[in-house]
C-alpha positions as CSV (number, residue, x, y, z in Angstrom):
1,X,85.8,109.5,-5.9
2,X,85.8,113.1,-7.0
3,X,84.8,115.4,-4.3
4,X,82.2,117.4,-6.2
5,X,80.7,120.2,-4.1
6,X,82.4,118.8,-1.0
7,X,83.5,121.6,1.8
8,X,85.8,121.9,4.5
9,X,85.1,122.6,8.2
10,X,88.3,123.2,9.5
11,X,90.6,122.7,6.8
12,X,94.2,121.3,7.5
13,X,97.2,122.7,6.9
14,X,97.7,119.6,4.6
15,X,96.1,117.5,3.0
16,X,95.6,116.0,-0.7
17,X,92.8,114.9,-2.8
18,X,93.1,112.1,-5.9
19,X,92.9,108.5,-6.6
20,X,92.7,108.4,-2.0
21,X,92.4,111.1,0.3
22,X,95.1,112.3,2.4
23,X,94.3,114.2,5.8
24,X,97.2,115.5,8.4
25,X,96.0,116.3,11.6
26,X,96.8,119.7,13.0
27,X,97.9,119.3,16.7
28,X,95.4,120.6,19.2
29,X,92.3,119.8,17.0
30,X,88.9,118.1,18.3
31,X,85.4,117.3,18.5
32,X,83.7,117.3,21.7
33,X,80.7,118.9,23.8
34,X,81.0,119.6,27.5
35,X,80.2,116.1,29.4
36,X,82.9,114.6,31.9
37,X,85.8,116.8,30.6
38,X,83.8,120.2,30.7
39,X,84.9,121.7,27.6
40,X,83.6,122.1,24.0
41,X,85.7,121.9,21.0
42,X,84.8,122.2,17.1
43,X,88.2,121.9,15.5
44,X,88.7,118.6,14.2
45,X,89.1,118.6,10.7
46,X,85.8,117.2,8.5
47,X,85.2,117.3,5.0
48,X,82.1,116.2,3.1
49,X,78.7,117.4,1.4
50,X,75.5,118.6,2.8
51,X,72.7,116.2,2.2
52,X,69.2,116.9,3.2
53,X,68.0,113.0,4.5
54,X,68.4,110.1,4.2
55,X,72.2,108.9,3.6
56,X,74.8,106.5,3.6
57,X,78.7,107.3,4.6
58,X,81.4,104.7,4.3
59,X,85.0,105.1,4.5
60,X,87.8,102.9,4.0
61,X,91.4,104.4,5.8
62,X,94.7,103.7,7.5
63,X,96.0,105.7,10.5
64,X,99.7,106.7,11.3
65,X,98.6,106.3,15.7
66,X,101.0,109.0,17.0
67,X,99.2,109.9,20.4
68,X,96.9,109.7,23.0
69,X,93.1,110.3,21.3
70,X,94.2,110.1,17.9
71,X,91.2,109.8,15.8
72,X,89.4,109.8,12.3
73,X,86.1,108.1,10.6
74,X,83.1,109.1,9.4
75,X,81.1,112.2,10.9
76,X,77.5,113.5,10.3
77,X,77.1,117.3,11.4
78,X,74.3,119.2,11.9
79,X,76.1,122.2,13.4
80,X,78.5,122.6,16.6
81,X,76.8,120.7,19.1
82,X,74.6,118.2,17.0
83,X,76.6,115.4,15.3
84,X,78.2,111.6,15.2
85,X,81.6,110.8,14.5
86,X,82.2,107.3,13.9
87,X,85.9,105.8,13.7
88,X,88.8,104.7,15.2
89,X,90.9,106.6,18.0
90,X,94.1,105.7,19.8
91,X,93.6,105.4,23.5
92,X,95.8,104.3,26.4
93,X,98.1,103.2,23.7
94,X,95.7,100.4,22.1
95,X,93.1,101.2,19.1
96,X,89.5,101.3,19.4
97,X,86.6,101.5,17.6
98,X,84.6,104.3,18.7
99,X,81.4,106.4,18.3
100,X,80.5,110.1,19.8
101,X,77.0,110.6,19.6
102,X,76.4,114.8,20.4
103,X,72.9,116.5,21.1
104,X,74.2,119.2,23.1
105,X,76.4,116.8,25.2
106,X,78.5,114.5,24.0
107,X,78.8,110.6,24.7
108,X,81.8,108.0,23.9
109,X,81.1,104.8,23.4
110,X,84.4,102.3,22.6
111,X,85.1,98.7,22.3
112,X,88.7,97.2,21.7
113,X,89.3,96.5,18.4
114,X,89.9,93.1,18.1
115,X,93.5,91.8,16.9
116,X,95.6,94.1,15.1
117,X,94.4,96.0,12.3
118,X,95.8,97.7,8.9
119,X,92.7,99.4,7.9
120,X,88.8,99.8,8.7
121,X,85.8,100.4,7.2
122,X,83.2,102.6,9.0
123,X,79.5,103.0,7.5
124,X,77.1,105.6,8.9
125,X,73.8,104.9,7.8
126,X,70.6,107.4,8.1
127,X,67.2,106.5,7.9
128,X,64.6,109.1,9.4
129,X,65.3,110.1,12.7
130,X,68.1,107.1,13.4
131,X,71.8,106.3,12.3
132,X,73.3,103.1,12.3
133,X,76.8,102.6,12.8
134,X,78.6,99.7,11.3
135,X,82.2,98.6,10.8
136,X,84.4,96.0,9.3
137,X,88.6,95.8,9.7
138,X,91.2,95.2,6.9
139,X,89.5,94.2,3.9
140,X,85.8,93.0,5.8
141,X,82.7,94.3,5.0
142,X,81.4,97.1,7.6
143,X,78.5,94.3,9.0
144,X,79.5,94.6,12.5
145,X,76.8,96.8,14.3
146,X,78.5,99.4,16.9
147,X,75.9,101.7,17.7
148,X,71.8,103.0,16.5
149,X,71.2,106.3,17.7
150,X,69.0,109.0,17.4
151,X,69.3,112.2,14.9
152,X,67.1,114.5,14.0
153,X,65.6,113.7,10.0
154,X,65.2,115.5,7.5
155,X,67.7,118.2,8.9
156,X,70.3,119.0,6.5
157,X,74.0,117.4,7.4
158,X,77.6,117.6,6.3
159,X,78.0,113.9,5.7
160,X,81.8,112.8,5.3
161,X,85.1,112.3,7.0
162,X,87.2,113.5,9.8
163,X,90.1,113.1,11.7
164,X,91.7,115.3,15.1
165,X,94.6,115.6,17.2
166,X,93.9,116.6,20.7
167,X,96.8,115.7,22.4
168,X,100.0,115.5,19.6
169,X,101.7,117.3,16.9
170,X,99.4,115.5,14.4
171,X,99.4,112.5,12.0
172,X,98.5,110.8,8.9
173,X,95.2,109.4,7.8
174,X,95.0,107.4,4.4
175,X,90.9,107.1,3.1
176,X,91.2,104.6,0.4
177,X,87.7,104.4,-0.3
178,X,85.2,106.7,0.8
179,X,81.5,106.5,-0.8
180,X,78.5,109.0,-0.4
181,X,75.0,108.3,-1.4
């Protein structure tokens, strides 16, 4: 996919763009607002376009797990404290599938991914003021619902992909496939 009028927020140190996309985690990065551990963060790495509406976000990728909260996916951001991330994230040393909706306050919402995996497939979907969140693991199509929430339509987004470190010295995430329309 060529990255046409794509833009950073947070740019890694490294990263690499051609036939895939290549994203290192810095250490320290993450995306987070206030609830249950009382700070905010904005530093998780996310690249993608602004789109005015209605959208759809999938992303195919592989993670190198390194540490505790280890994460990358799909993200829709309005600004600092009004956005999704959708993905997967290393946690208690077993992957999950989880979604952080943010309106001012952010909420987690996991569920164990089932069996092992070597790759998944999130889709973000937004239709007026909702945002479906699918996925699918290895090679399966992204028809497993996770989570419908609410977000505000017709508010321009960065629609695209992310990844963060919070507690390690980084890692590796491989997007394969990533698809914006």
């Amino acid at each position: 996919m060529p990255y046409t009028d794509w833009e950073w927020v947070n740019e890694p140190r490294d990263w690499a763009a051609g036939e895939g996309l290549r994203m290192v985690a810095d250490p320290s990065t993450d995306l987070w607002q206030k609830t249950h551990y009382g700070y905010s963060y904005d530093t998780a790495h996310m690249f993608g376009r602004v789109m005015p509406g209605d959208l759809r976000i999938t992303a195919t990728f592989e993670i190198d797990w390194a540490e505790q909260y280890d994460q990358a996916g799909v993200v829709l951001r309005i600004d600092e404290e009004n956005w999704i991330k959708a993905g997967a994230e290393f946690v208690d040393g077993m992957p999950y599938i989880s979604v952080v909706v943010t309106r001012g306050w952010s909420d987690w919402s996991v569920t164990a991914a089932p069996g092992s995996f070597g790759s998944i497939t999130m889709d973000l979907e937004r239709a007026g003021d909702a945002v479906t969140v699918r996925y699918g693991l290895d090679d399966a199509k992204p028809e497993q619902m996770l989570r419908l929430a609410y977000f505000p339509p017709a508010v321009p987004a960065l629609a695209g992909v992310m990844c963060a470190a919070p507690v390690g010295k980084g890692f590796e995430t491989r997007f394969s496939r990533v698809s914006l329309t």
